[in-house]
Gaussian input, Z-matrix of N, CA and C with variables (Angstrom, degrees):
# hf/3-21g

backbone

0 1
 N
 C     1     B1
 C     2     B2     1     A1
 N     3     B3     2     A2     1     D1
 C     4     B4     3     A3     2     D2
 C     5     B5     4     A4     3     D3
 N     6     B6     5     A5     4     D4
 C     7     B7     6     A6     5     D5
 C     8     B8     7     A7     6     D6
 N     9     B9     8     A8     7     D7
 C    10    B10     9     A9     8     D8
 C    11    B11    10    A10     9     D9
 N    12    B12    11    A11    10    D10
 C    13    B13    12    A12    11    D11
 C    14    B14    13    A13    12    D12
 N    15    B15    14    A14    13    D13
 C    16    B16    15    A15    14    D14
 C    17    B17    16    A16    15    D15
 N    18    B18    17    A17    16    D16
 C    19    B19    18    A18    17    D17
 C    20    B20    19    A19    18    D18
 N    21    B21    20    A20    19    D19
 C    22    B22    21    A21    20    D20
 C    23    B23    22    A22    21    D21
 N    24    B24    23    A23    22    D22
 C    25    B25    24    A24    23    D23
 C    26    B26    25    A25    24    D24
 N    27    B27    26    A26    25    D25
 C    28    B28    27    A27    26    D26
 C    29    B29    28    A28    27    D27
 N    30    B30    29    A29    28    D28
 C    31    B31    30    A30    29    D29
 C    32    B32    31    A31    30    D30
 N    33    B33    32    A32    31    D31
 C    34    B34    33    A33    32    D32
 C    35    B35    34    A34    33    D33
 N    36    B36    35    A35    34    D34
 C    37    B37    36    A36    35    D35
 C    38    B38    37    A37    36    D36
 N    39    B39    38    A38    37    D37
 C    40    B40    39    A39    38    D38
 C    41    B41    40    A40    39    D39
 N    42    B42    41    A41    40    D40
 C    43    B43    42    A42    41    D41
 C    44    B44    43    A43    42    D42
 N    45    B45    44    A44    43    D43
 C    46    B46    45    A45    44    D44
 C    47    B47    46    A46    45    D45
 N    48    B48    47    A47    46    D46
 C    49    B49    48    A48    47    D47
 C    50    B50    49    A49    48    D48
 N    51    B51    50    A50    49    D49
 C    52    B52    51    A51    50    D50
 C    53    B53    52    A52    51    D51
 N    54    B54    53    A53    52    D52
 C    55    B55    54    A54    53    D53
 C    56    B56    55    A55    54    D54
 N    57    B57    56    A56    55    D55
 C    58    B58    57    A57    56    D56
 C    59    B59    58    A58    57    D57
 N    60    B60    59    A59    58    D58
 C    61    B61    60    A60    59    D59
 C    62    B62    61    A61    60    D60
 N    63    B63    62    A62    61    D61
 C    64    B64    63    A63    62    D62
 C    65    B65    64    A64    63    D63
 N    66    B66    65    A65    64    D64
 C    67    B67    66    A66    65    D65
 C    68    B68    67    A67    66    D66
 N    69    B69    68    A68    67    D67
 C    70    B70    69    A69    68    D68
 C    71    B71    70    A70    69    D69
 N    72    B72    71    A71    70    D70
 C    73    B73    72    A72    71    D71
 C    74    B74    73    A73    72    D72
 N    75    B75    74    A74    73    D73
 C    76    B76    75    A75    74    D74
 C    77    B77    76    A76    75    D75
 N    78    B78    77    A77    76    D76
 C    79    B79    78    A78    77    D77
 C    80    B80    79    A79    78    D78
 N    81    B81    80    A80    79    D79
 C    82    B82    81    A81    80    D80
 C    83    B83    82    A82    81    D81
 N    84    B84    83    A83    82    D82
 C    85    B85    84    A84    83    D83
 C    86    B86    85    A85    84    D84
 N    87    B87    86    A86    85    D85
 C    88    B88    87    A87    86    D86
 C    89    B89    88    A88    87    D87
 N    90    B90    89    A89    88    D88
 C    91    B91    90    A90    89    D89
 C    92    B92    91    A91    90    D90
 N    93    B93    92    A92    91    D91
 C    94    B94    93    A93    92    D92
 C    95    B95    94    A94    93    D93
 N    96    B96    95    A95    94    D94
 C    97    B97    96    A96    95    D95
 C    98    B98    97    A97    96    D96
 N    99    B99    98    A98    97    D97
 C   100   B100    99    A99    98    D98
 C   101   B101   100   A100    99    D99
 N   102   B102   101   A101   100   D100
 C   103   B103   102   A102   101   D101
 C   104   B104   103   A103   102   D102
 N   105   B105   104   A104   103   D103
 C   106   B106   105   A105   104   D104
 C   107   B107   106   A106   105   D105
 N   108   B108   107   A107   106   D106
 C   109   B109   108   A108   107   D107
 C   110   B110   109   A109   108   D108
 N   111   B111   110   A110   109   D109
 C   112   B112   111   A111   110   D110
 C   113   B113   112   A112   111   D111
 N   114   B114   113   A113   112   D112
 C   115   B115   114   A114   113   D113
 C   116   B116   115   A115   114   D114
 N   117   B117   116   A116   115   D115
 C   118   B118   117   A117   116   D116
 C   119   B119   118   A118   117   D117
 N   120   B120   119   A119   118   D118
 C   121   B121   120   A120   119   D119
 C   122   B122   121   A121   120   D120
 N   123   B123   122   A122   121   D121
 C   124   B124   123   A123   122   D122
 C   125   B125   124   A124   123   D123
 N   126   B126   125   A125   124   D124
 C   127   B127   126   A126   125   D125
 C   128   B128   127   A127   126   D126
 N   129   B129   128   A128   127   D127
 C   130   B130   129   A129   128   D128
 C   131   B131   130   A130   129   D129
 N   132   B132   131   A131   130   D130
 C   133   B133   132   A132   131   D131
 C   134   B134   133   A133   132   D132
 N   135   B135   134   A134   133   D133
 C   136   B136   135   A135   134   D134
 C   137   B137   136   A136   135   D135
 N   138   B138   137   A137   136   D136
 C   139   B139   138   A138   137   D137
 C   140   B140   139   A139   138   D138
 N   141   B141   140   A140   139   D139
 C   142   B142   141   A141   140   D140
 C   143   B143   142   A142   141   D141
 N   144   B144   143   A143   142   D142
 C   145   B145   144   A144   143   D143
 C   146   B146   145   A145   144   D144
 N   147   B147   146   A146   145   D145
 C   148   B148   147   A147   146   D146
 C   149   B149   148   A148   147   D147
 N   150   B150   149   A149   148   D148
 C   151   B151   150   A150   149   D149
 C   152   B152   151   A151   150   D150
 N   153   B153   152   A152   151   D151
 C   154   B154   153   A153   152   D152
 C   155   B155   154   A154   153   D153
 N   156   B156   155   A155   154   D154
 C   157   B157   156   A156   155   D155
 C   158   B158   157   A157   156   D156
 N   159   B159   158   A158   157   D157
 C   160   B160   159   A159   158   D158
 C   161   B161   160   A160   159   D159
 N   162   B162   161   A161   160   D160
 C   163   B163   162   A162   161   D161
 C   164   B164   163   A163   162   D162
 N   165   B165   164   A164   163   D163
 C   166   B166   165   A165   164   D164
 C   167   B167   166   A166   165   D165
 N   168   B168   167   A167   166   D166
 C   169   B169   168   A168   167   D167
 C   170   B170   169   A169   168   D168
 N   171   B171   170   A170   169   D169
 C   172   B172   171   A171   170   D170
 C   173   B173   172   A172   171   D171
 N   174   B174   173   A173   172   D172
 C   175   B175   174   A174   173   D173
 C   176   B176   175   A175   174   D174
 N   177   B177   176   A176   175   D175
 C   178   B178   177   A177   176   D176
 C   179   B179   178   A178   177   D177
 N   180   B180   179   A179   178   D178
 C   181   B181   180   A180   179   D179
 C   182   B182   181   A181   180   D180
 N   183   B183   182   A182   181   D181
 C   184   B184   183   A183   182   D182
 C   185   B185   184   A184   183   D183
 N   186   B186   185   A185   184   D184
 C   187   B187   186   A186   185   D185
 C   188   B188   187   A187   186   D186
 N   189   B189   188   A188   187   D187
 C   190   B190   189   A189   188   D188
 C   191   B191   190   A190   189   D189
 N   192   B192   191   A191   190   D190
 C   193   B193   192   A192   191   D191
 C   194   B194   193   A193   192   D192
 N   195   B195   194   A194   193   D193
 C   196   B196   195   A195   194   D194
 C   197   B197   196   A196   195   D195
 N   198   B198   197   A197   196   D196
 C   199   B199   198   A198   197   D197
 C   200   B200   199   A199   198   D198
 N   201   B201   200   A200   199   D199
 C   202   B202   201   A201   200   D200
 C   203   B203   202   A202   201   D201
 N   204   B204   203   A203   202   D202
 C   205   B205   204   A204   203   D203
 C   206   B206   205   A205   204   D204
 N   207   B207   206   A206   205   D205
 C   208   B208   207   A207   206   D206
 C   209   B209   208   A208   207   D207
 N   210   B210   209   A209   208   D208
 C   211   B211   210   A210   209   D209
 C   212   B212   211   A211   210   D210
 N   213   B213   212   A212   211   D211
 C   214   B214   213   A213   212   D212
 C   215   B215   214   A214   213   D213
 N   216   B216   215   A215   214   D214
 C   217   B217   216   A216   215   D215
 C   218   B218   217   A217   216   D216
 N   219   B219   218   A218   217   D217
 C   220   B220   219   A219   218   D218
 C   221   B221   220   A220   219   D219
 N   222   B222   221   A221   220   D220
 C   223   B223   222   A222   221   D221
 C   224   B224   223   A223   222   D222
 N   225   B225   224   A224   223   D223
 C   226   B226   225   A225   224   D224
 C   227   B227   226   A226   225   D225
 N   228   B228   227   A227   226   D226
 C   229   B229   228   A228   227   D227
 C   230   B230   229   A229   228   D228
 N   231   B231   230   A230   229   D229
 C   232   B232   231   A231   230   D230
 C   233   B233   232   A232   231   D231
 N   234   B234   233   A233   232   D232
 C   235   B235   234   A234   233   D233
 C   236   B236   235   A235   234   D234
 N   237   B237   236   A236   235   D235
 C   238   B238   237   A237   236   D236
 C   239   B239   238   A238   237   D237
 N   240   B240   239   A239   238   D238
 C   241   B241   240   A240   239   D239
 C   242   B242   241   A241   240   D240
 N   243   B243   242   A242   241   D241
 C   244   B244   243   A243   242   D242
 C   245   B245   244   A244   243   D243
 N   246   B246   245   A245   244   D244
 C   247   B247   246   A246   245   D245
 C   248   B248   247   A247   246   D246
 N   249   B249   248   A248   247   D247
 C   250   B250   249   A249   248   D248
 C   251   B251   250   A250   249   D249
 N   252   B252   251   A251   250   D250
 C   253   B253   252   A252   251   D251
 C   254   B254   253   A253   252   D252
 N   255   B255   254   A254   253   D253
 C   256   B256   255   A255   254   D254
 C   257   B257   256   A256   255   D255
 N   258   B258   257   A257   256   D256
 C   259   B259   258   A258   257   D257
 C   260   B260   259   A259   258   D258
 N   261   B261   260   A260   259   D259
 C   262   B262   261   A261   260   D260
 C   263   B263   262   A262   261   D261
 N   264   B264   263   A263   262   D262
 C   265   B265   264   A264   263   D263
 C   266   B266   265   A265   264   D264
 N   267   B267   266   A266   265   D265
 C   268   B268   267   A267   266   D266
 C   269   B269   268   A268   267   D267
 N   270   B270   269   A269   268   D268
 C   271   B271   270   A270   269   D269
 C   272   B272   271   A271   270   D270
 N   273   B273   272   A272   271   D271
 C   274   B274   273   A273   272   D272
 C   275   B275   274   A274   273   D273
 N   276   B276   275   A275   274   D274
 C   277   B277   276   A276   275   D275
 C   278   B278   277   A277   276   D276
 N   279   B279   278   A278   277   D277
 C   280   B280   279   A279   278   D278
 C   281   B281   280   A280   279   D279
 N   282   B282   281   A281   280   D280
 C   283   B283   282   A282   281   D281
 C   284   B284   283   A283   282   D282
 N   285   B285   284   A284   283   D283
 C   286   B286   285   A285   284   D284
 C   287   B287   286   A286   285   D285
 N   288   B288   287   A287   286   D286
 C   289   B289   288   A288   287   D287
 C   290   B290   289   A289   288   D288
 N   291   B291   290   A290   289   D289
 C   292   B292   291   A291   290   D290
 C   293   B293   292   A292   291   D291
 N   294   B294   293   A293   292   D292
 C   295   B295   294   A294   293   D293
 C   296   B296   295   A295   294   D294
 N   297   B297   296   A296   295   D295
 C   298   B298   297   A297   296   D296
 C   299   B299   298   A298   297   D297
 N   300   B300   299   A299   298   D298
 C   301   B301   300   A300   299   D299
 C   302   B302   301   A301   300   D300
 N   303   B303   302   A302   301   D301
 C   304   B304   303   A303   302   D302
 C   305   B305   304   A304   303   D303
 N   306   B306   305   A305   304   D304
 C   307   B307   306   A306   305   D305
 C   308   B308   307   A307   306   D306
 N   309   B309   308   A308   307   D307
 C   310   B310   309   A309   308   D308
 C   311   B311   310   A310   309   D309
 N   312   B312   311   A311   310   D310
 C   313   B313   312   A312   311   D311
 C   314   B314   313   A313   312   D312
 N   315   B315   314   A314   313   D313
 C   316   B316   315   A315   314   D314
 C   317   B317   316   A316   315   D315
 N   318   B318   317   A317   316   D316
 C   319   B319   318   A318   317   D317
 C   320   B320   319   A319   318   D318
 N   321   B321   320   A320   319   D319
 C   322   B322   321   A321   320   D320
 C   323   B323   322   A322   321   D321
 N   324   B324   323   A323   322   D322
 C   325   B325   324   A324   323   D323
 C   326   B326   325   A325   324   D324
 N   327   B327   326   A326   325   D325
 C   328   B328   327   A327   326   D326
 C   329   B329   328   A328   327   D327

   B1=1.4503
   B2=1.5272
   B3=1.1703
   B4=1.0314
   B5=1.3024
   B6=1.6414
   B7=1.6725
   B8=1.2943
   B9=1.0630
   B10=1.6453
   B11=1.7683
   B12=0.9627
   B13=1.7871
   B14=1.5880
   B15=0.9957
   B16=1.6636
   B17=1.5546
   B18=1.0210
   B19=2.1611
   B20=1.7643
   B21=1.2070
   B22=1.6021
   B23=1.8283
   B24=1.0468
   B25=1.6327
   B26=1.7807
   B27=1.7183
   B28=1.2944
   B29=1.5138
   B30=1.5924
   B31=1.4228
   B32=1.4522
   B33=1.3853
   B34=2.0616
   B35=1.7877
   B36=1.3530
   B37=1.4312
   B38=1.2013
   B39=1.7224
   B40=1.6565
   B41=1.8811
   B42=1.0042
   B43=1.9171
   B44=1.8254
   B45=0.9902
   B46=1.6358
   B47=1.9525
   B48=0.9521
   B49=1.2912
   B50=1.4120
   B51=0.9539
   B52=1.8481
   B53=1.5813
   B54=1.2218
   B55=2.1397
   B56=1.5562
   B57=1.2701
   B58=1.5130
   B59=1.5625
   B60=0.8040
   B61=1.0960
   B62=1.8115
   B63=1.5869
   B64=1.6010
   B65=1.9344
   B66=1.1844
   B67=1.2083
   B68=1.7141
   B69=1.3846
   B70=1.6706
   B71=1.6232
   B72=1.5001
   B73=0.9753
   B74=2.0820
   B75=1.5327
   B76=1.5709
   B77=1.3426
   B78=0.9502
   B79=1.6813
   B80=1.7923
   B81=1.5055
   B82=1.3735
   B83=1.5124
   B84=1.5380
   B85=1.5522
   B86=1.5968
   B87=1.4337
   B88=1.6861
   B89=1.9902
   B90=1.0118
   B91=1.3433
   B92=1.9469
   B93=1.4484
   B94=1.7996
   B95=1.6550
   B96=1.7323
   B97=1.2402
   B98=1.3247
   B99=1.4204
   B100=1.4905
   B101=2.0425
   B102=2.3097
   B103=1.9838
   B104=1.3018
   B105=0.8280
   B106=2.0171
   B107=1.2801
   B108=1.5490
   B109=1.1274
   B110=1.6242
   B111=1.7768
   B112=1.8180
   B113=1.4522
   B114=1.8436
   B115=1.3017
   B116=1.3177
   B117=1.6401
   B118=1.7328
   B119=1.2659
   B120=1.2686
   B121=1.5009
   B122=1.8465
   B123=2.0245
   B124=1.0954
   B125=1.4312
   B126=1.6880
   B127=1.0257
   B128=1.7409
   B129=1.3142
   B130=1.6352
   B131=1.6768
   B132=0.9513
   B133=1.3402
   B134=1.4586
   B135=1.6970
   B136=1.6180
   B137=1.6591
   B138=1.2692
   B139=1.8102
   B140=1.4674
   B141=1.2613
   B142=1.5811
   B143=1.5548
   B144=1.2878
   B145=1.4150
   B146=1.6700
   B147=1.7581
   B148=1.9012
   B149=2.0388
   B150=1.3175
   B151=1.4978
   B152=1.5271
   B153=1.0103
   B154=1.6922
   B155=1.7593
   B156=1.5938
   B157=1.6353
   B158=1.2256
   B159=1.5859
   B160=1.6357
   B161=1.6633
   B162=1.4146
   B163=1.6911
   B164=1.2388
   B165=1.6486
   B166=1.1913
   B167=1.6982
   B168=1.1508
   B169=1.9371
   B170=1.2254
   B171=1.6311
   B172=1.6934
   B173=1.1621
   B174=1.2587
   B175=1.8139
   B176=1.5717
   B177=1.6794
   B178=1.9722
   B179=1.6135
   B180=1.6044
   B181=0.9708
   B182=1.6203
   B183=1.3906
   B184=1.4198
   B185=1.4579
   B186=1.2367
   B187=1.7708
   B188=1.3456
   B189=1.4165
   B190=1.7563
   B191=1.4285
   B192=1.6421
   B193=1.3356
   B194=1.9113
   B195=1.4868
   B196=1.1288
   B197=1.2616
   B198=1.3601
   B199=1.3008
   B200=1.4273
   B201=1.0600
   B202=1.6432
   B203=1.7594
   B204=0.7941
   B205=1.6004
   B206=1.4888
   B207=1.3637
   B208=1.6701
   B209=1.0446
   B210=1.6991
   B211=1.1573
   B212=1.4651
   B213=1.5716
   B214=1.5563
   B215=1.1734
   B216=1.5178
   B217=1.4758
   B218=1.7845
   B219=1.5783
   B220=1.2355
   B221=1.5199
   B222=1.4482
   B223=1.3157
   B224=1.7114
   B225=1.2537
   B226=1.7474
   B227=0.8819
   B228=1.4829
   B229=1.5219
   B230=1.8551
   B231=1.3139
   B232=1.4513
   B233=1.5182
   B234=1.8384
   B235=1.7746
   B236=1.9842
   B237=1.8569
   B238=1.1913
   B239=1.7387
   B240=1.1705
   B241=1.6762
   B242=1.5789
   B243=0.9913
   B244=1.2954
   B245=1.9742
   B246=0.7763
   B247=1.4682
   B248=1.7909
   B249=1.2429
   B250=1.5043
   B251=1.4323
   B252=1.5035
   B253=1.2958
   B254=1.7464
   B255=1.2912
   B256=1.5324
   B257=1.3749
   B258=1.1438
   B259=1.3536
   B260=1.6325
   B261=1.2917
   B262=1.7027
   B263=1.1560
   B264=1.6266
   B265=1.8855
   B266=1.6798
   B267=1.2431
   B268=2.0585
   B269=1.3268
   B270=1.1034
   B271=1.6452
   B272=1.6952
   B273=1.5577
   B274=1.8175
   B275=1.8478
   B276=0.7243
   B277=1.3036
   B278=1.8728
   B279=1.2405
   B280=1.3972
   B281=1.5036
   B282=1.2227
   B283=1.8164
   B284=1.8892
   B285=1.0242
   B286=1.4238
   B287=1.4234
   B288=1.2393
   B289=1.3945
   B290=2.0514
   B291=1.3337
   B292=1.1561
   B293=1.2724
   B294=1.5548
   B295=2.0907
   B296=1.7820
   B297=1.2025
   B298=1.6283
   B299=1.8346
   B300=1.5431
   B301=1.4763
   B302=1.1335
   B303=1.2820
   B304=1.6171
   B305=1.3397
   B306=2.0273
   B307=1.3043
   B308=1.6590
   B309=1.4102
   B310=1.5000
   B311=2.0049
   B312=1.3215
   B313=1.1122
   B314=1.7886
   B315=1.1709
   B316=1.7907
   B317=1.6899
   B318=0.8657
   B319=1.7382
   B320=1.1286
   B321=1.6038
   B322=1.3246
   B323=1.8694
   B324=1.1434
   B325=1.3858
   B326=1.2817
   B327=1.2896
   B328=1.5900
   B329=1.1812
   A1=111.09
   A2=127.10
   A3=132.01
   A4=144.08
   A5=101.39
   A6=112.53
   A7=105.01
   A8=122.32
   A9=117.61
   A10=71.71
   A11=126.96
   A12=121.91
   A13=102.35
   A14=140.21
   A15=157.62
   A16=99.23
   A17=98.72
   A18=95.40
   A19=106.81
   A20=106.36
   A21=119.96
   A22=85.72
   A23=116.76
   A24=128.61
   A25=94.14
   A26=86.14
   A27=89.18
   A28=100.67
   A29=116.90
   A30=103.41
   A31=107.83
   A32=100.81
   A33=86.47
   A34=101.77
   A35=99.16
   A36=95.07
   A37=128.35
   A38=108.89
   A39=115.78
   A40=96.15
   A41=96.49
   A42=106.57
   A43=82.62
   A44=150.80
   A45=149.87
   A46=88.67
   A47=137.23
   A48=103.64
   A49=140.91
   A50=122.41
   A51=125.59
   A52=112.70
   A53=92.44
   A54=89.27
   A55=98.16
   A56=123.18
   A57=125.00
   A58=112.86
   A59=117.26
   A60=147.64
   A61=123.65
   A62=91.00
   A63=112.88
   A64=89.54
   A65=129.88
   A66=131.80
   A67=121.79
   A68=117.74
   A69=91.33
   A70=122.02
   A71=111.38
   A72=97.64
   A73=119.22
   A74=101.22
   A75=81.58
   A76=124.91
   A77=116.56
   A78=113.74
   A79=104.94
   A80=113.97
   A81=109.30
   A82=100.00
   A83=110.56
   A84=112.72
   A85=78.89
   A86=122.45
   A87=101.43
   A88=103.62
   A89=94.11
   A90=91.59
   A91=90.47
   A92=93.12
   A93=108.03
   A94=105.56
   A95=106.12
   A96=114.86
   A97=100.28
   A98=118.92
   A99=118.69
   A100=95.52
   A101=75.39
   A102=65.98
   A103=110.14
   A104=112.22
   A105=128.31
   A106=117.88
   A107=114.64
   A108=133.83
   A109=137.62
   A110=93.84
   A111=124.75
   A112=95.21
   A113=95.31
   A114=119.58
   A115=86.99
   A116=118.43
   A117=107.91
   A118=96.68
   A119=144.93
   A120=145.86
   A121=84.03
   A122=98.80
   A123=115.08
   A124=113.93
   A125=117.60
   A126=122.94
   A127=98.61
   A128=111.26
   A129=105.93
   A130=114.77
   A131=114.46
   A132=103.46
   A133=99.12
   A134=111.70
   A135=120.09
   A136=103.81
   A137=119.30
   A138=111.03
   A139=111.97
   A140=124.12
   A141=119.41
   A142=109.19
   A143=103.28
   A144=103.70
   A145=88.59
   A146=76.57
   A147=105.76
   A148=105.85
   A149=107.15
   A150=86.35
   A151=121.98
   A152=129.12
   A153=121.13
   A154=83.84
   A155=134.81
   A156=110.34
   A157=92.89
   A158=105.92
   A159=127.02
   A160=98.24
   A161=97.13
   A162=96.20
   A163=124.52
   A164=137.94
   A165=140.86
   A166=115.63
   A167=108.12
   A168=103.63
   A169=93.56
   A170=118.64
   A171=119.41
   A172=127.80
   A173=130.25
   A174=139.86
   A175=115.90
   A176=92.65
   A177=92.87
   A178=124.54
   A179=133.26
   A180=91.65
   A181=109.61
   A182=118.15
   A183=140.54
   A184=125.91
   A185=129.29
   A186=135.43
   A187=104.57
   A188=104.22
   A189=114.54
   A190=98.84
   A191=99.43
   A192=100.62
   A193=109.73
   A194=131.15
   A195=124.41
   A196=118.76
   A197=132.67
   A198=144.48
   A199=109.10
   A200=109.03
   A201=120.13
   A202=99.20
   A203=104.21
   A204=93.98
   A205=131.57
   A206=114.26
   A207=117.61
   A208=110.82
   A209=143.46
   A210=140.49
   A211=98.52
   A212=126.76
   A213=137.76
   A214=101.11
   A215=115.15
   A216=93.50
   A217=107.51
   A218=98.31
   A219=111.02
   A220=129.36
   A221=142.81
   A222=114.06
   A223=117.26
   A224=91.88
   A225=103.42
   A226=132.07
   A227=141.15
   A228=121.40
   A229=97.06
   A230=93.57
   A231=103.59
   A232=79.47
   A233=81.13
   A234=97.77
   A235=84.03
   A236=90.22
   A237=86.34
   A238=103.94
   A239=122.37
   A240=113.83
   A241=126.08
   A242=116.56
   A243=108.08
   A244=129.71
   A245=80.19
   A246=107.85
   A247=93.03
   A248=128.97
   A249=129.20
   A250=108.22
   A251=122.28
   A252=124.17
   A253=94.96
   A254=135.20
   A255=142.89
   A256=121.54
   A257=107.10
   A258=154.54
   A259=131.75
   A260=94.52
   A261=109.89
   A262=136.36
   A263=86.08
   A264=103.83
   A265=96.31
   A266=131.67
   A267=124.36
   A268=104.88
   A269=95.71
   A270=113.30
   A271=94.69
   A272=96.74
   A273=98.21
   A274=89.78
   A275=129.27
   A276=129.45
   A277=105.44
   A278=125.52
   A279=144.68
   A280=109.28
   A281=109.78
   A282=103.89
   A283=88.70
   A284=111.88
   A285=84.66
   A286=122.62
   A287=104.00
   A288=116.82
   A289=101.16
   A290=142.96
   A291=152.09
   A292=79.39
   A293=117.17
   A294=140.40
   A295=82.60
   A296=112.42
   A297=105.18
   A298=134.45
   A299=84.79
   A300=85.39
   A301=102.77
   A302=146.84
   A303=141.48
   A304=115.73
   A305=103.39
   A306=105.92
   A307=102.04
   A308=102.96
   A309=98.02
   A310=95.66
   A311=127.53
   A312=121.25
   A313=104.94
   A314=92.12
   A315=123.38
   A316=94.89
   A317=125.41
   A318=136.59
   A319=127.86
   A320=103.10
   A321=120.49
   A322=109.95
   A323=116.61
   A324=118.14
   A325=120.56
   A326=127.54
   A327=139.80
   A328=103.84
   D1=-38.08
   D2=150.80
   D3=-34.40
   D4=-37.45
   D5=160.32
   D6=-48.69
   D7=-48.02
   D8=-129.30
   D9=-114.96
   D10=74.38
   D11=164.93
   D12=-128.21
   D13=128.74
   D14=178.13
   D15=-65.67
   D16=100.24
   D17=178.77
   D18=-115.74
   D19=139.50
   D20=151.35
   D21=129.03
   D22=-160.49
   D23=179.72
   D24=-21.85
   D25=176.35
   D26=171.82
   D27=-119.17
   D28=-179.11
   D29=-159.02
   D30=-87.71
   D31=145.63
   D32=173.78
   D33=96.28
   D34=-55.01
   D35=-172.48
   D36=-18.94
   D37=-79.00
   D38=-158.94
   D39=-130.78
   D40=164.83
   D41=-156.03
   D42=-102.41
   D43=120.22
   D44=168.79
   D45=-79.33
   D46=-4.50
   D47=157.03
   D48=-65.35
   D49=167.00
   D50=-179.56
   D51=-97.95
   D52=-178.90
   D53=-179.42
   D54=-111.05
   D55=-0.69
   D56=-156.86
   D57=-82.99
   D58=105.50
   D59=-172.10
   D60=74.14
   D61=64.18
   D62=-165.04
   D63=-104.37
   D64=130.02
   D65=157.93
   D66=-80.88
   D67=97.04
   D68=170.29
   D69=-62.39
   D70=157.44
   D71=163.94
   D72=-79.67
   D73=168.50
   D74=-175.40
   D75=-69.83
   D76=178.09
   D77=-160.88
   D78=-167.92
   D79=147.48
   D80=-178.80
   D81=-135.93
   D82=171.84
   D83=-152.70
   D84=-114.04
   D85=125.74
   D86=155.57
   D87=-117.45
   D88=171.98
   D89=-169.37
   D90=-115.89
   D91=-177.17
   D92=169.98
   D93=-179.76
   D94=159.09
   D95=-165.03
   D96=-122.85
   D97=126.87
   D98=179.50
   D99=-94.09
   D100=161.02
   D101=-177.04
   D102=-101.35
   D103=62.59
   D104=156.92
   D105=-136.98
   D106=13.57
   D107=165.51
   D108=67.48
   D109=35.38
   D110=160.03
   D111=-76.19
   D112=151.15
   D113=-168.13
   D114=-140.24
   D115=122.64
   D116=176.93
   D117=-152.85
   D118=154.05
   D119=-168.03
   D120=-125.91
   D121=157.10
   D122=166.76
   D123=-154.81
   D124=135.77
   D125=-142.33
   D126=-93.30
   D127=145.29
   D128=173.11
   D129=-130.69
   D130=-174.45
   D131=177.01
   D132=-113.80
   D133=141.70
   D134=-160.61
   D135=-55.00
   D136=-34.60
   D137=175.69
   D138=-69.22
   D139=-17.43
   D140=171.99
   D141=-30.12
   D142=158.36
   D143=149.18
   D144=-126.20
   D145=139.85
   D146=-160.52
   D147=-81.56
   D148=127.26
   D149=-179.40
   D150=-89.62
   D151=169.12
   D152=-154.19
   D153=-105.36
   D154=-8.82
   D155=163.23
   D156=-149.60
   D157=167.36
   D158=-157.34
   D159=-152.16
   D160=125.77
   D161=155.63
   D162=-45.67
   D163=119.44
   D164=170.26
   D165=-49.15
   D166=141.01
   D167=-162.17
   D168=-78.91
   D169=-46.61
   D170=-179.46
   D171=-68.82
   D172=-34.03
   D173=-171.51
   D174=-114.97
   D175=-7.82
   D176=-155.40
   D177=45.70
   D178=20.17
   D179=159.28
   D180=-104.06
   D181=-165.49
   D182=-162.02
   D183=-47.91
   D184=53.14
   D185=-166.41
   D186=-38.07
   D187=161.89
   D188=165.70
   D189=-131.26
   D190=161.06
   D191=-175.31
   D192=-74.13
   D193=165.53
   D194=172.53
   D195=-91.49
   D196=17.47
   D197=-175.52
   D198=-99.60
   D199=-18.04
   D200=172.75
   D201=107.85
   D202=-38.10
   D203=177.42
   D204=-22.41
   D205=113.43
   D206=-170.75
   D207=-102.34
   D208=147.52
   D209=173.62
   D210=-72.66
   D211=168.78
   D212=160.69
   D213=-52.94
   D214=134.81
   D215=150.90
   D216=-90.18
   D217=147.92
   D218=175.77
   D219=-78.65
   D220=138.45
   D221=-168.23
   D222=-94.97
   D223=151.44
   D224=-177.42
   D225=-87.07
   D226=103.63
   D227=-176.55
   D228=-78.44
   D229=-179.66
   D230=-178.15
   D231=-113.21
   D232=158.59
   D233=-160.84
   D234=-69.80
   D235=-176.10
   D236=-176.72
   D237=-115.99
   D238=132.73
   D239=-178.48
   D240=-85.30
   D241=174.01
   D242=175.27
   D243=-55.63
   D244=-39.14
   D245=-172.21
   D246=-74.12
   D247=-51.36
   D248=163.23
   D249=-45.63
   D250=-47.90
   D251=-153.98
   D252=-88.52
   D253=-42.00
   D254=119.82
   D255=35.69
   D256=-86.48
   D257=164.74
   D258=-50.18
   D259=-38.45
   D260=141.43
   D261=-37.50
   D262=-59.53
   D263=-163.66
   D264=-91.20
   D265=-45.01
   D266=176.57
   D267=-108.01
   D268=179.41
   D269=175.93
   D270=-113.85
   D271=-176.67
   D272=-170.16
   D273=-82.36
   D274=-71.87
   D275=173.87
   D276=2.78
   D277=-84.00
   D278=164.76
   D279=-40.53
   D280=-33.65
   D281=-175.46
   D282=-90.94
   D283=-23.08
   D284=-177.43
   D285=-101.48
   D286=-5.71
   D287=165.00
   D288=-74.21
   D289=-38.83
   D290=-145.72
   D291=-78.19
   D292=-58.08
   D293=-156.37
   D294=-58.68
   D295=-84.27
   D296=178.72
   D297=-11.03
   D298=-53.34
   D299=-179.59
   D300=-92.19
   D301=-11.65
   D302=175.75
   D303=-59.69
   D304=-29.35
   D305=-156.40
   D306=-103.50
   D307=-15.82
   D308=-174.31
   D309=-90.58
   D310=5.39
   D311=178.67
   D312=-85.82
   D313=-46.21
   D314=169.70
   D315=-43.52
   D316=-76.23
   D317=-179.95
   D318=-26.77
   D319=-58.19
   D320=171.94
   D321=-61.29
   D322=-45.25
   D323=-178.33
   D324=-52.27
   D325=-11.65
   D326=-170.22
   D327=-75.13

């Protein structure tokens, strides 16, 4: 049983190649500042296009880059409410004619 036993490394383990004469490809370091005040760099490759925020590695929230670079701000509508969405469909004229008859239905029920 012993013949037949698998000796030296184990399989899979470790790669016996070397790094010597391995080319990286190029690569650039960018850094970013979280706002609780982590400092962590992340490496890209120079054709990236670099993003202007990064999850913080320590807190997860939202990093900026340290170069100053700001994202756009994007613009916001304000949500839309019912009463906006409302307002679409009648004019005040029609809603207050609708209020009228709601209320004289209301009236009668007393």
């Amino acid at each position: 049983m012993a013949d037949r036993a698998l000796r030296g490394s184990g399989l899979g383990s470790r790669s016996f190649e070397d790094a010597t004469g391995v080319e990286f490809a190029p690569r650039q370091e960018v850094a970013f500042d979280c706002p609780t005040g982590h400092h962590f760099t992340v490496m890209f490759s120079e054709e990236a296009e670099l993003p202007l925020e990064w999850e913080c590695t320590k807190c997860g929230k939202t990093a900026v880059r340290s170069d100053g670079s700001k994202p756009e701000e994007k613009d916001v509508k304000a949500p839309r409410t019912h009463y906006d969405m409302l307002r679409e469909r009648r004019s005040i004229p029609e809603l207050e004619e609708l209020m009228a008859e709601r209320l004289e239905i209301l009236r009668k029920q007393d």
